[in-house]
C-alpha positions, 0 to 999 in steps of 0.5 A, a space after each residue: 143662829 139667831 139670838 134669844 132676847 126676852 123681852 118685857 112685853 106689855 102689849 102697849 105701843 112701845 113694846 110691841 114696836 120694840 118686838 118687831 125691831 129686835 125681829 128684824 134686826 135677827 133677834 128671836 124675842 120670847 115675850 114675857 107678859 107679867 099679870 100683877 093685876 092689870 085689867 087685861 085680856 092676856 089671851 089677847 095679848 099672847 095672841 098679839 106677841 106671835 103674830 108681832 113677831 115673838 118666837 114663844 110667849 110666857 105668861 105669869 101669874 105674879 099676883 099672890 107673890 106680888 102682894 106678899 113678898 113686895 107689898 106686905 114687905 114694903 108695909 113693914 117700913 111703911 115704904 112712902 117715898 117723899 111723904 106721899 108716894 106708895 111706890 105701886 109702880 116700883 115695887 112691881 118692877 123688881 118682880 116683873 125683872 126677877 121673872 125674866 131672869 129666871 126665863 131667860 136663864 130657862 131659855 139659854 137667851 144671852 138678852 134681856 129686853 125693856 121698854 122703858 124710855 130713857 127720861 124715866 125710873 123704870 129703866 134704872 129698876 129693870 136694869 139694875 135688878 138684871 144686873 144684881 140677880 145674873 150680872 152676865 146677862 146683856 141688857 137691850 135698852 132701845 130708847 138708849 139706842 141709837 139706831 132705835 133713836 134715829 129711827 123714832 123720834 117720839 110717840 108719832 114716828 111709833 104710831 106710824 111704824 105700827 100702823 105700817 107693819 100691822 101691828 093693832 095698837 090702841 094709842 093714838 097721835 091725839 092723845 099721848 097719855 101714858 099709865 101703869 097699872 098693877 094690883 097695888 095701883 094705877 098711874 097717869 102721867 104726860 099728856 095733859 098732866 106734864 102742866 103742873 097747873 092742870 087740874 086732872 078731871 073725872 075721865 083721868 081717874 079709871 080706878 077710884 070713884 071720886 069722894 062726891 059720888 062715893 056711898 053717903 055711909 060708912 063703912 067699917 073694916 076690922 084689920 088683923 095683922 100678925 107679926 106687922 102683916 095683914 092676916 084678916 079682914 073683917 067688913 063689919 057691915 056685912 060680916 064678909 071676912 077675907 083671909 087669903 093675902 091675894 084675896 084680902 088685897 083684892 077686896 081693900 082695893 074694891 072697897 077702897 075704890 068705891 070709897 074715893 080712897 087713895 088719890 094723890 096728885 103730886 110732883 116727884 123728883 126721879 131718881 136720874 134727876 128731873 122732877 115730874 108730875 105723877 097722879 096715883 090711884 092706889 085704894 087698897 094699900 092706903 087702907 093697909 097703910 093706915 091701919 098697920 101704923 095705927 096698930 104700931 102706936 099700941 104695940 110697938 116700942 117708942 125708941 125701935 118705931 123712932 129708929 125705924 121711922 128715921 130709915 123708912 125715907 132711905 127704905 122707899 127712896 130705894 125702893 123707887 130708885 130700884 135698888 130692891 136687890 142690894 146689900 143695903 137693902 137686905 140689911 134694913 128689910 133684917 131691922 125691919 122684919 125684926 121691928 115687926 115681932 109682936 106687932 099682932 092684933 086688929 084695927 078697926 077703920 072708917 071708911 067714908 068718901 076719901 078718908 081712912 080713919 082708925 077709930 078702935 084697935 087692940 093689941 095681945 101685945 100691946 104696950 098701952 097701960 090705960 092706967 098709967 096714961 090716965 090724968 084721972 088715977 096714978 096708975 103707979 105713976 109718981 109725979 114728983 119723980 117729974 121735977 127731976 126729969 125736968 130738972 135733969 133735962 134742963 141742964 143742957 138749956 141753963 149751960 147754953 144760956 150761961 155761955 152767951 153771957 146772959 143774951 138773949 139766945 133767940 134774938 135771932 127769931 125777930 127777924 123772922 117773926 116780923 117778916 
């Protein structure tokens, strides 16, 4: 009796290999092809998994659950991983694992199976979240095998054994390049791009349209959002209005990629240790992003939005680590989702060649007493009660001060002022 093994199935040179290794090393494959909203002909690649060898070939939907239990949650902590980052790639690795843990529990398989090579993130996310969601499943990792290792030395070694054992394939030795696409983004990494001098041209970009060619107008979108989530868009160009979570994403992505939003070329640092370079498309999301934490400077709390800003680098460092699934996380997604009562109301954005910029919001709940701000009225405001918290402030300065004997506490900044 041979054994079931689901396999994460993109299609791609490397899972297609890997499905007809693990065929003819006895294994049954059911391939799994998750849809978060890569541009592909999923008919075509159901058709590619059977004729590759796969036994059976479920293809899933995964779009709406994507936007609305990954990356609306992820925009509750404003999720950023080193300051730059939105994560697209990580957040969908811990649905696309959860799904495959479901079928193989539907197919009684006692395997799952990845792609992802030994030096990436994405081996680390697959398998911890199969680990935390059904902890008896055994996990097969080729690019950590050796016989697979032995077999395959690189990209070439695949090409060949694809092209012996008839397997269609779009890659080729002349151009290794390597991107992940879902709904929230698209990315572009080796090849060319491992030279962080290189300066990525037009042809890299395949999802936003460069800033110089973008529309010479604005556009204004008004954003509505309900307890921290987006509920409604509004173009106020042209009144076209967006409710549904899928829908509403869609359509930020479209005008979010006409407009040049969402560009970022930086390096990163793996969760395994080594740095790389990534160039990200991620349009939509950028747009989100901005608006939520514009609406939070009027409705939410000074000290809770200080706290939480102090756990959303631990909030996307695991998010990219791939610790979705944890008892940390579960912890802080409780402070955050408590973080976002009363976080109601709309922002209006400009949009206009690769910026994003709120320029008028409004909140029922919002905290913002234009009275009391003003430098024109009192508002109720005394400003003698100002001496006293100066005063009372200033105590633990005068205490330092008196302790060093009357020296100049800050001597040390000459040096390096006058480097």
């Amino acid at each position: 009796m041979s054994r079931k093994v689901v396999l994460a199935y993109s299609g791609g040179l490397d899972t297609s290999v890997i499905l007809k290794w693990l065929s003819e090393k006895g294994f049954e494959v059911i391939a799994f092809i998750a849809n978060v909203g890569q541009r592909e002909d999923f008919k075509e690649l159901e058709e590619k998994a059977l004729k590759t060898g796969a036994s059976r070939v479920y293809v899933e939907d995964l779009r709406k659950e994507f936007v609305t239990d990954y990356i609306f949650i992820a925009l509750m902590g404003n999720a950023l991983y080193e300051g730059r980052y939105l994560l697209g790639t990580a957040l969908a690795r811990p649905l696309i694992a959860k799904k495959q843990v479901e079928i193989a529990e539907i197919e009684g398989a006692e395997y799952v199976a990845h792609g992802a090579t030994g030096k990436g993130n994405d081996q680390v996310r697959f398998e911890l979240c199969y680990s935390a969601l059904n902890p008896h499943l055994k996990i097969i990792s080729p690019w950590k095998d050796i016989e697979f290792l032995e077999k395959f030395k690189g990209r070439t070694d695949l090409i060949n054994y694809a092209k012996a054992k008839d397997i269609p394939i779009k890659a080729s030795v002349e151009k290794p390049y390597s991107e992940d696409e879902n709904l929230m983004h698209i990315s572009h990494e080796a090849g060319k791009l491992e030279d962080p001098t290189y300066s990525p041209d037009e042809s890299v970009f395949s999802l936003t349209q460069s800033p110089k060619h973008a529309p010479d107008k604005e556009t204004f979108l008004e954003i509505h959002f309900k307890n921290g989530m987006p509920v409604k868009v509004v173009n106020l160009n042209d009144n076209t209005i967006k409710t549904d979570p899928l829908e509403l994403f869609e359509y930020l992505n479209h005008i979010g990629s006409l407009n040049g939003i969402g560009r970022v070329d930086m390096i990163e640092n793996r969760f395994i240790g080594i740095k790389s370079r990534g160039v990200y498309e991620t349009p939509g999301a950028t747009i989100l992003w901005i608006a939520h934490r514009d609406l939070e400077g009027i409705a939410m709390d000074k000290e809770v939005m200080h706290l939480r800003d102090m756990l959303t680098p631990k909030f996307s460092e695991l998010i990219y680590n791939g610790f979705w699934f944890s008892p940390e996380m579960d912890f802080l997604l409780a402070a955050f989702k408590k973080s976002q009562e009363a976080i109601d109301g709309k922002v209006v954005v400009s949009i206009y060649k690769g910026n994003v910029l709120p320029v008028a919001r409004y909140s029922p709940t919002s905290l913002y007493d234009q009275s009391l701000s003003s430098m024109d009225i009192e508002g109720g405001f005394n400003a003698i009660d100002s001496k006293g918290f100066i005063n009372i402030h200033s105590l633990r300065l005068k205490a330092h001060n008196l302790v060093l004997g009357g020296k100049d506490p800050f001597a040390w900044r000459e040096g390096i002022t006058n480097v």
